[in-house]
N, C-alpha and C positions, 0 to 999 in steps of 0.2 A: 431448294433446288431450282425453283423458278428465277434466279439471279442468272443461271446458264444457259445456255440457248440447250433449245431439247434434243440437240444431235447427241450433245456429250452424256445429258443423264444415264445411259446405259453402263460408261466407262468410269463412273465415281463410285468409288469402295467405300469410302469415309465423310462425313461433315461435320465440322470444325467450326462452332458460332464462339467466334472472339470477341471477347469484352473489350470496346470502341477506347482506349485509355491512355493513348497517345504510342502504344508500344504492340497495338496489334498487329501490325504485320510486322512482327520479332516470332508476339505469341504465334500465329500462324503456322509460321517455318517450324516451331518447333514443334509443333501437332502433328505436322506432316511428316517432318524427320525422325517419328516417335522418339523424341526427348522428353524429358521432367517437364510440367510446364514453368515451374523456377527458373527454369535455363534461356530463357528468351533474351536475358543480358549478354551469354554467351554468346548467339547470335549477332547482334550488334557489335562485342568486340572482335570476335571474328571477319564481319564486314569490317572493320577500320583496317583489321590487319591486312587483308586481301588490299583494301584499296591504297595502303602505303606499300605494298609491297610490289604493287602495279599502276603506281599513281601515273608514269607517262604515257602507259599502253591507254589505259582509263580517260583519263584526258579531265574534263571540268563533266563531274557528276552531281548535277544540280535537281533533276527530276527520279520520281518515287521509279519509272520503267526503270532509270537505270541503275537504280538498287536493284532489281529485280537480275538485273544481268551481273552484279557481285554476287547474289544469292546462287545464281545457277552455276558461274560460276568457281566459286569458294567448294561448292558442294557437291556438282557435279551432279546435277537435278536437271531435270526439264523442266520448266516453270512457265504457268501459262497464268497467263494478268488480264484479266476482266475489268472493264471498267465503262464508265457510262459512254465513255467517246472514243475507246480504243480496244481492241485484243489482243495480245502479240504472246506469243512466244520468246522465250529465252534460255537459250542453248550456254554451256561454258565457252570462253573464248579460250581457255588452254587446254580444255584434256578432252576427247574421243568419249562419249559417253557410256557405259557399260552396256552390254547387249539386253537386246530387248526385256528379256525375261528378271536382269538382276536391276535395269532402269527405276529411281524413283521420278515420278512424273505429278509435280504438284501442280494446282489449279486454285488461283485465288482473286477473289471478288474485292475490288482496292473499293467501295465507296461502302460496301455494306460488311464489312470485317468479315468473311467469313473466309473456310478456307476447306478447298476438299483435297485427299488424295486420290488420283485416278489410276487405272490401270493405265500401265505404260505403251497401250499399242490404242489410244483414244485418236480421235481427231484432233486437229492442232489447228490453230490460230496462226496468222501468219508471224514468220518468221522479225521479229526484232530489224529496223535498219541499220541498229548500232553493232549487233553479233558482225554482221555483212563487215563493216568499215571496220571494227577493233579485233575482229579472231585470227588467229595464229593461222597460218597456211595449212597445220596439220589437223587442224580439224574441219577443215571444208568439205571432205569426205563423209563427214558422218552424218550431213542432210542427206544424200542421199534414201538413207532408211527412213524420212519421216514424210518423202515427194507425195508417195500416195494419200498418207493423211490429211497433209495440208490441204491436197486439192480436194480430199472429201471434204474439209469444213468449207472451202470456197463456192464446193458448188451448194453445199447446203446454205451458205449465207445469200448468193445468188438467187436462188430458187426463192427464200424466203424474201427477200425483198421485191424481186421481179417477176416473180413468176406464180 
């Protein structure tokens, strides 16, 4: 738990220590997604499929975030990315996410493999700069539902630096 900043621990349901094996965050997604955990391959080829099937919308996906935004969305996940030098958020860039209550909202630690699921109504990380630049017009509207969280985690990350 100490991998998260203490605002979120209230909103994590689950935790997921994945074995460091070159394919943990596969295994991850799929702890989260309660799949087998066999199925981590599935995941992978499912990301190839997503990224041929949207390779110009996608552009050159060279970095682990922008897997993160294949993952969310192939899947249509919230997916929040922890890591030593960044937080971000990752929304689908094609489909409206489910409303709050049927939302999966994953949460995952990129340097220490670990992987929680949260309740869907947590505070959020800022938003991805890639969603902004690559998302479909029709789902601009569905930040909306997440303004408030985000600025909870802002000001909680504010406070704790500053104040």
């Amino acid at each position: 738990m100490n991998e998260f900043p203490k605002v979120l621990h209230p909103y994590i349901k689950q935790v997921y220590d994945v074995e460091g094996d070159g394919h943990c965050g596969f295994r991850a997604i799929v702890y989260c997604l309660r799949l087998h955990k066999d199925e981590w391959y599935k995941i992978r080829v499912n990301l190839m499929e997503e990224l041929e099937t949207h390779t110009t919308e996608y552009g050159d996906i060279a970095a682990f975030s922008d897997t993160c935004v294949l993952i969310a969305s192939r899947y249509n996940v919230v997916l929040h990315c922890f890591s030593r030098h960044t937080n971000t958020t990752h929304l689908s860039l094609w489909s409206t996410p489910p409303p709050t209550h049927e939302c999966i909202a994953i949460a995952i630690v990129l340097v220490y493999a670990r992987a929680r699921r949260r309740v869907p109504d947590a505070v959020m990380p800022p938003i991805t700069p890639q969603w902004i630049q690559r998302r479909r017009p029709c789902v601009v509207e569905c930040v909306t539902q997440y303004i408030e969280r985000l600025h909870m985690y802002n000001h909680y990350y504010h406070s704790s630096f500053h104040g």
